[in-house]
C-alpha positions, 0 to 999 in steps of 0.5 A, a space after each residue: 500500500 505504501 508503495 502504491 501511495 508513493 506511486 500515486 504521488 510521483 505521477 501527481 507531482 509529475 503532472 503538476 509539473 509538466 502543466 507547469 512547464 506547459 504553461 497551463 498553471 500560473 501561479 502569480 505571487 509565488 516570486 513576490 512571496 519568496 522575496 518577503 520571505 528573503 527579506 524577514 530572513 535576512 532582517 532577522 540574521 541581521 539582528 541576530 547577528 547585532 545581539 550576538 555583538 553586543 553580548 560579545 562586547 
């Protein structure tokens, strides 16, 4: 049964990607979205790295 699920999710995440390549499914936002998360991750190294030197010093 495990091997028929993992069967069943290959071949959905092929389609899912060969109707993206196509063009079929837009996905608007998704780029927006990985720039936001970019951006809070490297504000939040930024301020950690900030603590880390005023702890040091």
């Amino acid at each position: 049964m495990k091997t028929a699920s993992r069967a069943l999710q290959i071949l959905a995440l092929s389609a899912c990607f060969a109707a993206q390549m196509h063009g079929a499914i837009a996905m608007p936002g998704v780029r927006q979205a990985m720039r936001m998360i970019d951006g809070v991750s490297q504000s939040v190294i930024t301020t950690t790295v900030e603590i880390a030197k005023a702890v040091v010093a």
